[in-house]
N, C-alpha and C positions, 0 to 999 in steps of 0.2 A: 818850623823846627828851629830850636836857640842849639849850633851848635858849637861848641866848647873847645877853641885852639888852644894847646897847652907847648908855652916855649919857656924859656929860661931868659935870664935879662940879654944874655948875649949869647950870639953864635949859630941862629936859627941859619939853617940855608934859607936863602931870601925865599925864592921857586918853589920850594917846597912850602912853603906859608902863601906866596901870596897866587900861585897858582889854586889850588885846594879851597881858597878862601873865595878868590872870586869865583870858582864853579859852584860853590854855596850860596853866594848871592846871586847868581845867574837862576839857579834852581828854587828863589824866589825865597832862600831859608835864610835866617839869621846868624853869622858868626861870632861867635865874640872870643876876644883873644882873653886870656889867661895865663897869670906870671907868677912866679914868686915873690916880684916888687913891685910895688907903685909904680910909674913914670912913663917911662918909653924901653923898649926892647932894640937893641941894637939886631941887625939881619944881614948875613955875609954872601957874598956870592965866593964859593967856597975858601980861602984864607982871607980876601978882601972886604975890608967895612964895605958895607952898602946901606940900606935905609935904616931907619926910624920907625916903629910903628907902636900907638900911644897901647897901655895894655887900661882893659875895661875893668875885670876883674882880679883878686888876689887871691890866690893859693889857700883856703884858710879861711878865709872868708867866701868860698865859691864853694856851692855843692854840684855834685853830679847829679841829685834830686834837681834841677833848676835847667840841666839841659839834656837834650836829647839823644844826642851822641858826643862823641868825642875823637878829633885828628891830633893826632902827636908827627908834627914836619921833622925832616930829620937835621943834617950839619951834626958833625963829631961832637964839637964842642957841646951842641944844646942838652940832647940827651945825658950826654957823661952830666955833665950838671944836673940836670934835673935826679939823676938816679941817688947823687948825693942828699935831698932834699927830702925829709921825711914828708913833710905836708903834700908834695907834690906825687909823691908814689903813694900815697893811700889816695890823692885823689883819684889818682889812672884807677888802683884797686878797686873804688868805690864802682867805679862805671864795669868792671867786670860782673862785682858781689849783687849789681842791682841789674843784671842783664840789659844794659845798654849795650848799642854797639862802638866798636872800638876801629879808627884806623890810622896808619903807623906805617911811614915810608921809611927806607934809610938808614941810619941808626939810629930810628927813634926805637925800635927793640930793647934797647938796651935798657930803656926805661919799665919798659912789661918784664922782662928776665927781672930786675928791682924789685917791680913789686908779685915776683914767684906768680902770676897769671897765665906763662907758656907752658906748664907741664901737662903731656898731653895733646898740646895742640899744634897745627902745620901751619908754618909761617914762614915769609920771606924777609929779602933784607938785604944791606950792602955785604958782598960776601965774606968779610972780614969779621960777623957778629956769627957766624954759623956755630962757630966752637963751642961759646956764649948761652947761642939758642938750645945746642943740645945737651950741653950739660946744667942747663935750667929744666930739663924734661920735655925738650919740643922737638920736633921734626921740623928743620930745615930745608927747605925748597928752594930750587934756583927758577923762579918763574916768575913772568914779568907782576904779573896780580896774583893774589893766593887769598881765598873766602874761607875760613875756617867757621863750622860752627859747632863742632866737637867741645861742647863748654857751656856755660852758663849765656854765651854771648856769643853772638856774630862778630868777627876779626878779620878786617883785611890788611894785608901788607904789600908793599911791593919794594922792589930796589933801589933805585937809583931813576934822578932826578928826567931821565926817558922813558919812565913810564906813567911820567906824571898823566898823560892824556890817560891812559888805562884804569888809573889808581882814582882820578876822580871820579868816570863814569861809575868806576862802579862802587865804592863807596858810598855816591849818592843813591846808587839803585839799592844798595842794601840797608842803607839808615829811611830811604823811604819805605820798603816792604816791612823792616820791625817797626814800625810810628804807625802803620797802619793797621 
């Protein structure tokens, strides 16, 4: 499976990308990172620079026809950017409108509420997007993983960068049962 990280040039919590990313390569699947720009993606351990990571594809030039699912990592900074971004919220849209599934730690929410995809549906998140999430039309959950598939697509979230071990087993277990 080719599946589709979507960050902004800066601001991704690092953990939340490179956690996520190697349980995809672990599970033998393809990642490929996806940006807004060319070059390299700055990744913070949360206000602090951290790495570098080169980005494969551009926003605009990348379809959700092309891969299988899709992780939006969270960090405050990455999503509020992205949700600014019009190419980048019809991308997250596209993988809803084509029943791809979709997963989303953190406040990468904030980018689904963007592109109007939560109404209707039960999702988590850092508890500071709850307001966010319900007045988009979602049901807010304080639970470490939450699988929604009330919708065209299966949607996992979770919160905060401890439950990264929870957020990836199952994420993969759900992007492999719709691939199959």
């Amino acid at each position: 499976m080719r599946i589709a990280f979507l960050t902004a040039p800066e601001g991704v919590e690092q953990v939340e990308l490179t956690d996520p990313w190697q349980a995809v390569v672990d599970a033998g699947h393809e990642p490929v990172l996806v940006s807004t720009e060319p070059g390299k993606i700055q990744a913070f351990n949360h206000l602090d620079k951290a790495d570098t990571f080169p980005v494969q594809e551009v926003v605009g030039e990348a379809s959700a026809d092309s891969f299988a699912a899709l992780v939006l990592p969270g960090g405050v900074a990455n999503p509020d950017f992205l949700r600014t971004d019009e190419k980048a919220v019809a991308f997250v849209r596209d993988f809803f409108t084509q029943g791809r599934p979709v997963a989303a730690i953190c406040h990468a929410p904030w980018t689904l509420v963007e592109a109007d995809v939560v109404r209707g549906r039960v999702l988590t998140s850092w508890p500071s997007l709850r307001t966010d999430i319900r007045n988009a039309g979602g049901t807010w959950v304080d639970e470490q993983v939450k699988v929604c598939d009330h919708g065209n697509n299966k949607l996992v979230t979770s919160r905060k960068p401890d439950d990264l071990k929870a957020f990836c087993q199952t994420f993969l277990d759900v992007f492999a049962q719709e691939a199959a």
